[in-house]
PDB file of N, H, CA, C and O in Angstrom:
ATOM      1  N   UNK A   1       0.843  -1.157   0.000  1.00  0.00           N
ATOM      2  CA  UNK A   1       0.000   0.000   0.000  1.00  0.00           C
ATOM      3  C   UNK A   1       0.895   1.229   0.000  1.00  0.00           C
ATOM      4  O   UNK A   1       2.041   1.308   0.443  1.00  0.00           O
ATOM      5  N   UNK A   2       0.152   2.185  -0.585  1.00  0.00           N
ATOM      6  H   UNK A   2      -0.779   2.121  -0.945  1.00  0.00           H
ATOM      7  CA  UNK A   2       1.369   3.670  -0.798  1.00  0.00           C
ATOM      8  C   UNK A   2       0.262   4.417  -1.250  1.00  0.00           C
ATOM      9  O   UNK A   2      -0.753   4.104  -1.873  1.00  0.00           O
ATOM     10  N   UNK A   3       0.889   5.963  -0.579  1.00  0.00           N
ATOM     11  H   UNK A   3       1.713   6.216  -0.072  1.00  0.00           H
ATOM     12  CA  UNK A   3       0.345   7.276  -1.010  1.00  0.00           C
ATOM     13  C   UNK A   3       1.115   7.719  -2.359  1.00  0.00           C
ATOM     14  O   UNK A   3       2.109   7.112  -2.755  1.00  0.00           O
ATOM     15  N   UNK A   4       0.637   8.684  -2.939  1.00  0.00           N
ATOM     16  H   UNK A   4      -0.171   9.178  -2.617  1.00  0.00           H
ATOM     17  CA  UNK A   4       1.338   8.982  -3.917  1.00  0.00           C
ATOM     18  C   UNK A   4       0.861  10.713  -4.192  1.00  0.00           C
ATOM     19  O   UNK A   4      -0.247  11.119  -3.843  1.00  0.00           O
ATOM     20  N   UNK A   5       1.760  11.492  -4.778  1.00  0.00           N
ATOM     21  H   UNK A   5       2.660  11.162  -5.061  1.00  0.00           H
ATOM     22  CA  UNK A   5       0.688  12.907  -5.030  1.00  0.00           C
ATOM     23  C   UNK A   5       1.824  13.076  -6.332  1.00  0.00           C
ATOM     24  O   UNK A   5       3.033  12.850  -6.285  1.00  0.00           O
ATOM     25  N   UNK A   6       1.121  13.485  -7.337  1.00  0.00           N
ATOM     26  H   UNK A   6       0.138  13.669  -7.376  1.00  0.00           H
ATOM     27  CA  UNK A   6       1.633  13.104  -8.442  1.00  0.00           C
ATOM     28  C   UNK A   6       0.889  14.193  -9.299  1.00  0.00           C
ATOM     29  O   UNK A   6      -0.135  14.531  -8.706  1.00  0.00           O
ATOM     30  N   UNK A   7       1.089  15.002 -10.752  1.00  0.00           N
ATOM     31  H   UNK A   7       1.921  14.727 -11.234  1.00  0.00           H
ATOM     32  CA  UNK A   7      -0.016  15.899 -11.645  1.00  0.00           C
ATOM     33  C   UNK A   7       0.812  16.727 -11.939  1.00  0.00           C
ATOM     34  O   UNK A   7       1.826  16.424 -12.567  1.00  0.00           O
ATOM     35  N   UNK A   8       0.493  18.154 -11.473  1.00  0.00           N
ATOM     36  H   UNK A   8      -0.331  18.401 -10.963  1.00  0.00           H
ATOM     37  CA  UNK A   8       0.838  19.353 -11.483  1.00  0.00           C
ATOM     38  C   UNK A   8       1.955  19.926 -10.460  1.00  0.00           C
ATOM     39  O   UNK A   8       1.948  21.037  -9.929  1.00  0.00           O
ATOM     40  N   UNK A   9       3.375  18.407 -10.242  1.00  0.00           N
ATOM     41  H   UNK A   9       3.380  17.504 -10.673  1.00  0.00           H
ATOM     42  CA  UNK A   9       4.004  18.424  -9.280  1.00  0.00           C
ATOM     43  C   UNK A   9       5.474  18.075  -9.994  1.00  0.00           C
ATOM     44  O   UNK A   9       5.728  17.095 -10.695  1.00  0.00           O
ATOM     45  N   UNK A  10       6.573  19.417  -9.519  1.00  0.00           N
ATOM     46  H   UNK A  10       6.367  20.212  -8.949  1.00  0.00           H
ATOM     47  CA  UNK A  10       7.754  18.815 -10.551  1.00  0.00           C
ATOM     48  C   UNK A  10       8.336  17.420 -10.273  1.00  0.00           C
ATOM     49  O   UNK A  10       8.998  16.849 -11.140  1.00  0.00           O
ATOM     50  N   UNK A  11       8.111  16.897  -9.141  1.00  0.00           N
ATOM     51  H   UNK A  11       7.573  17.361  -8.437  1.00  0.00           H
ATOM     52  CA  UNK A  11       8.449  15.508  -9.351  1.00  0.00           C
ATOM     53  C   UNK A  11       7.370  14.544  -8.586  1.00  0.00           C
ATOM     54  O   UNK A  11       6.968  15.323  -7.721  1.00  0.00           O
ATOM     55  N   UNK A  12       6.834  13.623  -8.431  1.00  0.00           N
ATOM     56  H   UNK A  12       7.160  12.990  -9.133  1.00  0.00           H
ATOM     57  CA  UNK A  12       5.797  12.745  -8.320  1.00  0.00           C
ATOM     58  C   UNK A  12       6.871  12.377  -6.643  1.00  0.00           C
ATOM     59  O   UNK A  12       8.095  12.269  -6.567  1.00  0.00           O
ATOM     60  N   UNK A  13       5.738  12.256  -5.417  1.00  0.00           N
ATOM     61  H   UNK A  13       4.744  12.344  -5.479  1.00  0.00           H
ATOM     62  CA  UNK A  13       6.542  11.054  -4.102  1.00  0.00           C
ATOM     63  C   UNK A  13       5.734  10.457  -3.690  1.00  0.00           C
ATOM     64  O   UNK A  13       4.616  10.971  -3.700  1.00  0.00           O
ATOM     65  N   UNK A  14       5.814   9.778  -3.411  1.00  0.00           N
ATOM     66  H   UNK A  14       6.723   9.360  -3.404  1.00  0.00           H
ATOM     67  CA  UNK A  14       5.219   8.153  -3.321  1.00  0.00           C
ATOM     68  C   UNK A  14       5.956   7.741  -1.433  1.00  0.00           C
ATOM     69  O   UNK A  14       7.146   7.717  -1.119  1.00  0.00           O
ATOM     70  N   UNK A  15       4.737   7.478  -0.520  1.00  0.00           N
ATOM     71  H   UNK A  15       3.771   7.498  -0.775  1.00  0.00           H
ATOM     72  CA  UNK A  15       5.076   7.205   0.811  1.00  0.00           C
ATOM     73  C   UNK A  15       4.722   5.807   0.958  1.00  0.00           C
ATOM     74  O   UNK A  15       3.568   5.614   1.341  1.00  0.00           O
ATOM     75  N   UNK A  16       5.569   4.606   0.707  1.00  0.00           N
ATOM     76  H   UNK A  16       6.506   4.763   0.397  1.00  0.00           H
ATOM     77  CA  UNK A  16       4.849   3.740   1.664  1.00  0.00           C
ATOM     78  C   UNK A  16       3.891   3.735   3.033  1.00  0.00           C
ATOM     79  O   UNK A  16       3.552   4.889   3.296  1.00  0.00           O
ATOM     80  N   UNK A  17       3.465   2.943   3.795  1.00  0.00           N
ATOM     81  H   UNK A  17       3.741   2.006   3.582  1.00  0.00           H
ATOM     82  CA  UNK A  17       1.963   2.720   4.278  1.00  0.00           C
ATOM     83  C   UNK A  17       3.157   3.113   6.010  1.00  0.00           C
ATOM     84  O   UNK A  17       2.626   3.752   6.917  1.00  0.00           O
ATOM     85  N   UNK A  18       4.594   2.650   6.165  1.00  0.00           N
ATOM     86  H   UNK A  18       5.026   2.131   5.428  1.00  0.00           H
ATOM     87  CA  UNK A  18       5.197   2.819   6.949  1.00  0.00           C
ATOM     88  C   UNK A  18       5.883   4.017   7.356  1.00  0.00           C
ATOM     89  O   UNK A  18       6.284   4.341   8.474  1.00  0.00           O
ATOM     90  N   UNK A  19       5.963   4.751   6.005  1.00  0.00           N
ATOM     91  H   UNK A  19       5.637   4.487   5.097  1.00  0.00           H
ATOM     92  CA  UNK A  19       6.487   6.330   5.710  1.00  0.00           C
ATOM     93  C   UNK A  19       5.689   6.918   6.282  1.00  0.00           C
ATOM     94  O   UNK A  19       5.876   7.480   7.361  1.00  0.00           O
ATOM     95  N   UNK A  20       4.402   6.883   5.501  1.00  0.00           N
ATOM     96  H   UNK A  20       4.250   6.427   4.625  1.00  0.00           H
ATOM     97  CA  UNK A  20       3.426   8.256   5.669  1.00  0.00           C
ATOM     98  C   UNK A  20       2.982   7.916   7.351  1.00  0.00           C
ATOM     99  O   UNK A  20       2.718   8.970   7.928  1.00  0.00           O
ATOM    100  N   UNK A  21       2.866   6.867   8.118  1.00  0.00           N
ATOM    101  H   UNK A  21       3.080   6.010   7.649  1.00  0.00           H
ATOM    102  CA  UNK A  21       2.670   6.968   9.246  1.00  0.00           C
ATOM    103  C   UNK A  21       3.583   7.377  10.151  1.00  0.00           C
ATOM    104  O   UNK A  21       3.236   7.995  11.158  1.00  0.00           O
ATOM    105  N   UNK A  22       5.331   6.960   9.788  1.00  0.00           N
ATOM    106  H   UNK A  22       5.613   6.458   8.971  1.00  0.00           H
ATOM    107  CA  UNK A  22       6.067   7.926  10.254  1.00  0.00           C
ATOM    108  C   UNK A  22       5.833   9.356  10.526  1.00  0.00           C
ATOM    109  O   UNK A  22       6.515   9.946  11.364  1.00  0.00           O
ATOM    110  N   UNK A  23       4.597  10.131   9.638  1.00  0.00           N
ATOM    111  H   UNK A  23       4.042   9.651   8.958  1.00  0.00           H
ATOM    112  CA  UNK A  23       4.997  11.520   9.593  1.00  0.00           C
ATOM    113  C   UNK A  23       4.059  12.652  10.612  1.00  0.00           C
ATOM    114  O   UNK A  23       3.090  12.375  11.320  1.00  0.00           O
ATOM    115  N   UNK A  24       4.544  13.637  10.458  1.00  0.00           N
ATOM    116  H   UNK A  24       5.331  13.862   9.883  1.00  0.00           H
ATOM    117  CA  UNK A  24       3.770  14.055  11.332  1.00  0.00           C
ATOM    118  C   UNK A  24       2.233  14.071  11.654  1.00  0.00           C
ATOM    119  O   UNK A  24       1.654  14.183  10.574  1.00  0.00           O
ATOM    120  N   UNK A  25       1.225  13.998  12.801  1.00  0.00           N
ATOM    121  H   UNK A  25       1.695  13.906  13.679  1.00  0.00           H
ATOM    122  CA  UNK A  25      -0.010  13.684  12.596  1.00  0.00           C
ATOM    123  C   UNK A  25      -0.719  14.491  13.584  1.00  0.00           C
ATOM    124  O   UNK A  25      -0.038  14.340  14.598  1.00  0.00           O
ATOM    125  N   UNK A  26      -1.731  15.291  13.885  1.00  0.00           N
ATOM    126  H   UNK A  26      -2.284  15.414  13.061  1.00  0.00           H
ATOM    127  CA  UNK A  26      -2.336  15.832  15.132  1.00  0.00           C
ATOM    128  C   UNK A  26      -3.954  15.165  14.813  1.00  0.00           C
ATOM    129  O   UNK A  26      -4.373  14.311  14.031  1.00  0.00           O
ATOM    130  N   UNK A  27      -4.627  16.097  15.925  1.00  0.00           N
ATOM    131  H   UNK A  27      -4.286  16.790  16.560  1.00  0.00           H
ATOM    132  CA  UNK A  27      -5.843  15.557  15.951  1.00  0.00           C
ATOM    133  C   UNK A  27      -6.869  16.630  15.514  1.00  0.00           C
ATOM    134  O   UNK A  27      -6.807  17.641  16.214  1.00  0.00           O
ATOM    135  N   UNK A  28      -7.501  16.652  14.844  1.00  0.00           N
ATOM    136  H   UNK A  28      -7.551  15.831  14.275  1.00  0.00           H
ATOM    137  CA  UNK A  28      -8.855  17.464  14.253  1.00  0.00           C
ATOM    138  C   UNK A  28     -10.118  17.407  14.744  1.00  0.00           C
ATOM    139  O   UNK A  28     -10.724  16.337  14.791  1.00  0.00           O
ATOM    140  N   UNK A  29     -10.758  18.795  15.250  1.00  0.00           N
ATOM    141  H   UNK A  29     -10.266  19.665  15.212  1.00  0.00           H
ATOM    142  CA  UNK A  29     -12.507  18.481  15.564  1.00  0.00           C
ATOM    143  C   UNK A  29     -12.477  19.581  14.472  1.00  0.00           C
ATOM    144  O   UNK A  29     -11.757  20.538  14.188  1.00  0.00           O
ATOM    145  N   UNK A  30     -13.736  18.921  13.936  1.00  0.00           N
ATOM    146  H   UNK A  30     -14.321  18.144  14.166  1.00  0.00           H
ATOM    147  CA  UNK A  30     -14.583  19.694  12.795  1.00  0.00           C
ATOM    148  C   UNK A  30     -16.097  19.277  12.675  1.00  0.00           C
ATOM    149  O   UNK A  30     -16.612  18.294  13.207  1.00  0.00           O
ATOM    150  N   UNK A  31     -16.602  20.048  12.015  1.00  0.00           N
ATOM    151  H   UNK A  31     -16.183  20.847  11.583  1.00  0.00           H
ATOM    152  CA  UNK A  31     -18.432  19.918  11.487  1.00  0.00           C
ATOM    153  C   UNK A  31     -18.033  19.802   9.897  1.00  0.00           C
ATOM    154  O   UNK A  31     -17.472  20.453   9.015  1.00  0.00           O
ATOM    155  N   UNK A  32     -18.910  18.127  10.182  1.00  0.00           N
ATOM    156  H   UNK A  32     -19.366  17.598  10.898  1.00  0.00           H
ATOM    157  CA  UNK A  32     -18.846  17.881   8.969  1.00  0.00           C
ATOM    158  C   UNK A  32     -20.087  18.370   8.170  1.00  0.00           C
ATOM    159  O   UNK A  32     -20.815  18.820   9.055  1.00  0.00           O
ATOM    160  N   UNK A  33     -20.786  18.542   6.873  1.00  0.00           N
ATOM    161  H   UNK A  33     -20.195  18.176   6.154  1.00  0.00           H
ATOM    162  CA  UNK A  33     -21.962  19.309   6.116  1.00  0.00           C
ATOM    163  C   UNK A  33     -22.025  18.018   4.766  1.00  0.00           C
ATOM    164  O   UNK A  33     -21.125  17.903   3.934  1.00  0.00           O
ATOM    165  N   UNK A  34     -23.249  17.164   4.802  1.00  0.00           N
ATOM    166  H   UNK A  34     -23.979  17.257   5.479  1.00  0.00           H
ATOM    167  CA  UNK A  34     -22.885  16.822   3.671  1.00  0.00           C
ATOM    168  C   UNK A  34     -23.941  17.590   2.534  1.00  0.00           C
ATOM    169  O   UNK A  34     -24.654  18.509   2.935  1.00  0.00           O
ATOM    170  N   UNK A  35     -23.988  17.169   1.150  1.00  0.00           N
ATOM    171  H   UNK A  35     -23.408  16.422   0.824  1.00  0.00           H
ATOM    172  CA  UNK A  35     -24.795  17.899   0.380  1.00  0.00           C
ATOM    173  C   UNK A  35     -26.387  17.376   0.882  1.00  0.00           C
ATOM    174  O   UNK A  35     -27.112  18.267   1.324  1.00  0.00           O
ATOM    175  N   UNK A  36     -26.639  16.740   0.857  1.00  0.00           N
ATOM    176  H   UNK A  36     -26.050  16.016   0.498  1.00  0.00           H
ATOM    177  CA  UNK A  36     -27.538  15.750   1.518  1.00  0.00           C
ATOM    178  C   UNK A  36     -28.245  16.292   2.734  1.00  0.00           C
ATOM    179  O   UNK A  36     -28.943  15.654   3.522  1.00  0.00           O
ATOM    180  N   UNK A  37     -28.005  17.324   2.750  1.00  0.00           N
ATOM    181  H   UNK A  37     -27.438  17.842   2.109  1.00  0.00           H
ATOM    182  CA  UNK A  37     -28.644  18.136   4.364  1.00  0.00           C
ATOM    183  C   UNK A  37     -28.480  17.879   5.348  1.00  0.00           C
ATOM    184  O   UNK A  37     -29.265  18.429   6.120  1.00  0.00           O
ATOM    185  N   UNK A  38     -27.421  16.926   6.009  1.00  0.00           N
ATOM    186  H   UNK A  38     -26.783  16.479   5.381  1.00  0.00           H
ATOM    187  CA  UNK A  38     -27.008  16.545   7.171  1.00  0.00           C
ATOM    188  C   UNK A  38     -25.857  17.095   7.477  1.00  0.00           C
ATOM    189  O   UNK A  38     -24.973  17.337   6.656  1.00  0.00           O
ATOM    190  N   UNK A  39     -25.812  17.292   8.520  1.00  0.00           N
ATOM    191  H   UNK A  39     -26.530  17.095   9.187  1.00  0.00           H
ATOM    192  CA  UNK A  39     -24.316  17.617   9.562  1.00  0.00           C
ATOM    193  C   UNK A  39     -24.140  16.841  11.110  1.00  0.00           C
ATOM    194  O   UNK A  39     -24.938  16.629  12.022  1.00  0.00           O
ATOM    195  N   UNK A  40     -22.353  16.468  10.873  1.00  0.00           N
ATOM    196  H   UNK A  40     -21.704  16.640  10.131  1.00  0.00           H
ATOM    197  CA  UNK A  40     -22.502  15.883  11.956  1.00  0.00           C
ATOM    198  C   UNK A  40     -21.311  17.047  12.933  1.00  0.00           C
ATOM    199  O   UNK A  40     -20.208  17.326  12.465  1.00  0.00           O
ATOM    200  N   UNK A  41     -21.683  17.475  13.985  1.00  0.00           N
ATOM    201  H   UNK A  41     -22.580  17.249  14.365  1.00  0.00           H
ATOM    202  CA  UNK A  41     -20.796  18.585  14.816  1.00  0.00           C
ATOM    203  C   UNK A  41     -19.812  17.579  15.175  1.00  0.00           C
ATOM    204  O   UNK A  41     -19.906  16.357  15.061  1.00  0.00           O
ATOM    205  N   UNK A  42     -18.658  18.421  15.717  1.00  0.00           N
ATOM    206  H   UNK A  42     -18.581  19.413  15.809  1.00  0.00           H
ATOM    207  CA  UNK A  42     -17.395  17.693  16.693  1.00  0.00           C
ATOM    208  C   UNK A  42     -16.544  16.678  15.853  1.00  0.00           C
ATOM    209  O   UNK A  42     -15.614  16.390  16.605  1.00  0.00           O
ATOM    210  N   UNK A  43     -16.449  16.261  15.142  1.00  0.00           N
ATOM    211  H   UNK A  43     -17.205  16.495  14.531  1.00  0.00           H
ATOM    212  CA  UNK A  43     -16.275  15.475  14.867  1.00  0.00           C
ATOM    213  C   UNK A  43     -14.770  14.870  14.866  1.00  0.00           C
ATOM    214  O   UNK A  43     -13.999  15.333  14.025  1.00  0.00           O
ATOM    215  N   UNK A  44     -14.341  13.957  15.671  1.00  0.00           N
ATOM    216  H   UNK A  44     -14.967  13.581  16.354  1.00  0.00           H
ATOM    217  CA  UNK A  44     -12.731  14.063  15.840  1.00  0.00           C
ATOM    218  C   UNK A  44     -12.196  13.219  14.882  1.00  0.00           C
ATOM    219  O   UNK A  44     -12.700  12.150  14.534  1.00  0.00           O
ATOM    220  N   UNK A  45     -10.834  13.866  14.319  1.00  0.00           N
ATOM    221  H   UNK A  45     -10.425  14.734  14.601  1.00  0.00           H
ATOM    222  CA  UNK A  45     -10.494  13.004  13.439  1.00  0.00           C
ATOM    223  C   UNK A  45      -8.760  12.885  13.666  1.00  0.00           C
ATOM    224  O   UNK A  45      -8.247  13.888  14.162  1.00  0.00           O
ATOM    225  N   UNK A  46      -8.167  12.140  13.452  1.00  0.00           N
ATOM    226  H   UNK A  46      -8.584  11.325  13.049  1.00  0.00           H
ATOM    227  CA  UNK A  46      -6.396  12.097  13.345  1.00  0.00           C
ATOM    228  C   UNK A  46      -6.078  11.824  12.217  1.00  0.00           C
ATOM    229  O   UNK A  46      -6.597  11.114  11.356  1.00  0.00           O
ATOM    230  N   UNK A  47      -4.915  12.610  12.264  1.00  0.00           N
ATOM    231  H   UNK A  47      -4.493  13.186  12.964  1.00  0.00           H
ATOM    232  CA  UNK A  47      -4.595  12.198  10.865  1.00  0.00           C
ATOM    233  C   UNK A  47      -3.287  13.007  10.438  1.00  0.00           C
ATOM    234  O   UNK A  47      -2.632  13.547  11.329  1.00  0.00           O
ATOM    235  N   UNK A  48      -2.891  13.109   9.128  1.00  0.00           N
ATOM    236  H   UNK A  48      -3.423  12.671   8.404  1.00  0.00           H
ATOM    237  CA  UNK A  48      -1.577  13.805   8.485  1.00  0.00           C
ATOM    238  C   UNK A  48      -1.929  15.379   7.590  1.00  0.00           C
ATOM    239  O   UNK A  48      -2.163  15.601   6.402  1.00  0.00           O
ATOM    240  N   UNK A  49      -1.837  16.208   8.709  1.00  0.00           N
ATOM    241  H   UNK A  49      -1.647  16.028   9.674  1.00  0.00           H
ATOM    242  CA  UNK A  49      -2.310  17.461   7.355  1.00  0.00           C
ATOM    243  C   UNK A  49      -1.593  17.568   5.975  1.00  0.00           C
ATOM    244  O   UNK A  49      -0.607  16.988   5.520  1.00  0.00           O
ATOM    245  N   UNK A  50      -2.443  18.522   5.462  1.00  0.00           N
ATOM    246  H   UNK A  50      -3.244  18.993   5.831  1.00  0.00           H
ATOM    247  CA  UNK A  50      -2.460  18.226   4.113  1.00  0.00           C
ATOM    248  C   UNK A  50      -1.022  19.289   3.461  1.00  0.00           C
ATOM    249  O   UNK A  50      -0.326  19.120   2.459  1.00  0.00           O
ATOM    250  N   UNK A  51      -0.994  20.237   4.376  1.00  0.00           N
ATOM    251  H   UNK A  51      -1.560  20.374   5.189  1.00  0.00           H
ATOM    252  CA  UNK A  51      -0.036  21.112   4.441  1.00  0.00           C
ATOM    253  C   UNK A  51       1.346  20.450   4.624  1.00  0.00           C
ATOM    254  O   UNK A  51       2.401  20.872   4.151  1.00  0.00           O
ATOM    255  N   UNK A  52       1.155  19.192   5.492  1.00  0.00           N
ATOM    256  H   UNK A  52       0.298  18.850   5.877  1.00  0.00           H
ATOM    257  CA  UNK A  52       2.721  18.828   6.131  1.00  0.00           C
ATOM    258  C   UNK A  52       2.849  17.730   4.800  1.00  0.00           C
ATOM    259  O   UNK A  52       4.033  17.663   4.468  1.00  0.00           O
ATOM    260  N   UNK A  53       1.964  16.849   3.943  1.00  0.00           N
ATOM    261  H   UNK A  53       1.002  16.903   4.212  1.00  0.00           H
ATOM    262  CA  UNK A  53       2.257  16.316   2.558  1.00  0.00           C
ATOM    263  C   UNK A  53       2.842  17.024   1.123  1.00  0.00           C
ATOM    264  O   UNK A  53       3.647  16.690   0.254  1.00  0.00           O
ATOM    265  N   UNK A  54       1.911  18.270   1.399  1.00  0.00           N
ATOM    266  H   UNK A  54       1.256  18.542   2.105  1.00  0.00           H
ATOM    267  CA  UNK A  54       2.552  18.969   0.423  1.00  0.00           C
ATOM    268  C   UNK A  54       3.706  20.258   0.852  1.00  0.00           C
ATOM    269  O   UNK A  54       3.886  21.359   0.333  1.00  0.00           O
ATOM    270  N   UNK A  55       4.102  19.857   1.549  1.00  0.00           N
ATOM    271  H   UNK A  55       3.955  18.962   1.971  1.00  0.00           H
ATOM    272  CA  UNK A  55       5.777  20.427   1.839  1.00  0.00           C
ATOM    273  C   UNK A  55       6.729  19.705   1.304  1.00  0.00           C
ATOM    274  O   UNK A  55       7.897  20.052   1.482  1.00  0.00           O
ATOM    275  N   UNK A  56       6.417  18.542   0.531  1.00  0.00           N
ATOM    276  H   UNK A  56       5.469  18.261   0.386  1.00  0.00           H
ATOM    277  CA  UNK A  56       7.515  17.544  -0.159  1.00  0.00           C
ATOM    278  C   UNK A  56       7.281  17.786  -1.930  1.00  0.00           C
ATOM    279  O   UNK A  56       7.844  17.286  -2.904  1.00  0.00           O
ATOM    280  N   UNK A  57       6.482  18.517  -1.827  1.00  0.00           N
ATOM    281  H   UNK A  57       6.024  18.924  -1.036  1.00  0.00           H
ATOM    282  CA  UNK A  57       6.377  18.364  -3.161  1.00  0.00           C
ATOM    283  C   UNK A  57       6.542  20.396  -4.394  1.00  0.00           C
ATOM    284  O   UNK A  57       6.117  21.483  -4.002  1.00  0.00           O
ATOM    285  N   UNK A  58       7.006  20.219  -5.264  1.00  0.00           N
ATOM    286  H   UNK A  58       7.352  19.337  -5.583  1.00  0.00           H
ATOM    287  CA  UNK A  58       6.963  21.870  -5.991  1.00  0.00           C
ATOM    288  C   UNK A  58       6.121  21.997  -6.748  1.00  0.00           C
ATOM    289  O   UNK A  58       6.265  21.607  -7.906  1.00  0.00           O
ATOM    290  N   UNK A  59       4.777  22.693  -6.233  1.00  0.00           N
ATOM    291  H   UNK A  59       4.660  23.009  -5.292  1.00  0.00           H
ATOM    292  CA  UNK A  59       3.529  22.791  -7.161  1.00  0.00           C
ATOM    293  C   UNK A  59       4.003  23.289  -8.231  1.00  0.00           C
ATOM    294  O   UNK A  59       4.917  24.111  -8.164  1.00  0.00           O
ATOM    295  N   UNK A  60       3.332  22.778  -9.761  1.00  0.00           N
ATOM    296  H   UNK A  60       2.590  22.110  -9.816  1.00  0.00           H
ATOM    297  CA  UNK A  60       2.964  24.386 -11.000  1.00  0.00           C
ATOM    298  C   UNK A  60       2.528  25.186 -10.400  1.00  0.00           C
ATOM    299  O   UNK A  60       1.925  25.028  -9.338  1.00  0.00           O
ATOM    300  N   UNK A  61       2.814  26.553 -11.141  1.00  0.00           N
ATOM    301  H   UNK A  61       3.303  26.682 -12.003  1.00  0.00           H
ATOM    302  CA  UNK A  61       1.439  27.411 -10.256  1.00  0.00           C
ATOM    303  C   UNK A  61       0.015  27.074 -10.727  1.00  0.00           C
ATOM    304  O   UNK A  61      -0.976  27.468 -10.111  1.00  0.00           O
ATOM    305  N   UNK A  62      -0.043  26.378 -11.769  1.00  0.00           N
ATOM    306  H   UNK A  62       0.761  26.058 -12.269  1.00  0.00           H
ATOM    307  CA  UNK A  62      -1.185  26.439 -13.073  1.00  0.00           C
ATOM    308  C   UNK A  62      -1.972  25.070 -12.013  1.00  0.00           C
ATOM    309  O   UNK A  62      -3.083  24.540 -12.026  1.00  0.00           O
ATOM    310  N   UNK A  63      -0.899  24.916 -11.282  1.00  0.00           N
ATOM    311  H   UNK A  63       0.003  25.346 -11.271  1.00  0.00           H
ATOM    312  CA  UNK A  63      -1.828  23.720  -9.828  1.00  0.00           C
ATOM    313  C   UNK A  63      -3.274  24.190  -9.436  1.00  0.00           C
ATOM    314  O   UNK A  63      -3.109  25.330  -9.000  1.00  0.00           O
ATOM    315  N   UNK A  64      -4.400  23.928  -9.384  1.00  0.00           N
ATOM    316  H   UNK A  64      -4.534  23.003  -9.738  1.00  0.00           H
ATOM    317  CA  UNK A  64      -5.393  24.738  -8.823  1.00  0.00           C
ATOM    318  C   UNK A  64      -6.317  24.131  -8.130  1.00  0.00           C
ATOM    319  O   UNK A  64      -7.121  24.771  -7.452  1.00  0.00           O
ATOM    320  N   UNK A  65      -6.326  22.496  -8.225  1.00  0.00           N
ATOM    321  H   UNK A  65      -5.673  21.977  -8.776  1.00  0.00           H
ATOM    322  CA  UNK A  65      -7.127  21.280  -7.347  1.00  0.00           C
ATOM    323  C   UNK A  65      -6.466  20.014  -7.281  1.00  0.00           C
ATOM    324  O   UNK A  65      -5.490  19.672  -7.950  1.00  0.00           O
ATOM    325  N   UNK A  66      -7.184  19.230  -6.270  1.00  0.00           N
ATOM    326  H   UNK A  66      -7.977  19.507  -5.727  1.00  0.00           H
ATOM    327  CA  UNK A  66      -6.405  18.672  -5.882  1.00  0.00           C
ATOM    328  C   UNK A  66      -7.897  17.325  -6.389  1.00  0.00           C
ATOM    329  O   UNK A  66      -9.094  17.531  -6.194  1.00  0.00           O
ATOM    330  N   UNK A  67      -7.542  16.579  -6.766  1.00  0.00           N
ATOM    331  H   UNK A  67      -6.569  16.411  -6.925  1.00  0.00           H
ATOM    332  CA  UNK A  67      -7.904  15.288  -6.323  1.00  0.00           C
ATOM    333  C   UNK A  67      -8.107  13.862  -6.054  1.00  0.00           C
ATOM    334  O   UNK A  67      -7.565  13.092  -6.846  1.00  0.00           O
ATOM    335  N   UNK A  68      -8.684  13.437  -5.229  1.00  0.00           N
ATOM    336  H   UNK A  68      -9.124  14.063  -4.585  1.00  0.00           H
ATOM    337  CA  UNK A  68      -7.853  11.724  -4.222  1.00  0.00           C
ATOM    338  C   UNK A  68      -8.691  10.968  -4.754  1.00  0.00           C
ATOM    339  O   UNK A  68      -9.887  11.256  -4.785  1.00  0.00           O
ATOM    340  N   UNK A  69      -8.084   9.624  -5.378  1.00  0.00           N
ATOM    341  H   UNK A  69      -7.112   9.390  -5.354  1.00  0.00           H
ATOM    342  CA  UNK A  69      -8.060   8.831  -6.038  1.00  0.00           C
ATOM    343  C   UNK A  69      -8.430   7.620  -4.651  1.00  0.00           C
ATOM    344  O   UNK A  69      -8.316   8.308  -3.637  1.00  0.00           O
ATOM    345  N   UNK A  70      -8.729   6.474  -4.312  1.00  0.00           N
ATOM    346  H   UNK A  70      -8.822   5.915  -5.136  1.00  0.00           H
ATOM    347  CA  UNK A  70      -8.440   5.349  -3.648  1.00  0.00           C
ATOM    348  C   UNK A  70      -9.262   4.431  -3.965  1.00  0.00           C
ATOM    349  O   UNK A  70      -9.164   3.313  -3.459  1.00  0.00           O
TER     350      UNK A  70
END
């Protein structure tokens, strides 16, 4: 298993499943909204921000979305 962020990036990195858990991680409360008219408040989540992934990588500027594949 592996992450990967790859596109509008001068070079493509790829984290194994042992890497990316190496990396840094905090904990998140948020309100989630779906389109669907529901919300769920508080909602705790852990995890790897998205900021501390893309510090490995040199956007295009012509970069303008992002999106996850799995």
């Amino acid at each position: 298993m592996s992450f990967t962020l790859q596109g509008l990036v001068a070079e493509p990195v790829t984290w194994s499943w042992q890497e990316l858990k190496a990396l840094p991680s905090q904990d998140f409360v948020v309100d989630i909204s779906c389109v669907t008219k529901w919300t769920h408040l508080d909602m705790r989540w852990h995890g790897i921000p998205l900021d501390t992934l893309m510090e490995h990588v040199r956007l295009d500027p012509k970069a303008a979305y992002a999106i996850a594949y799995s």
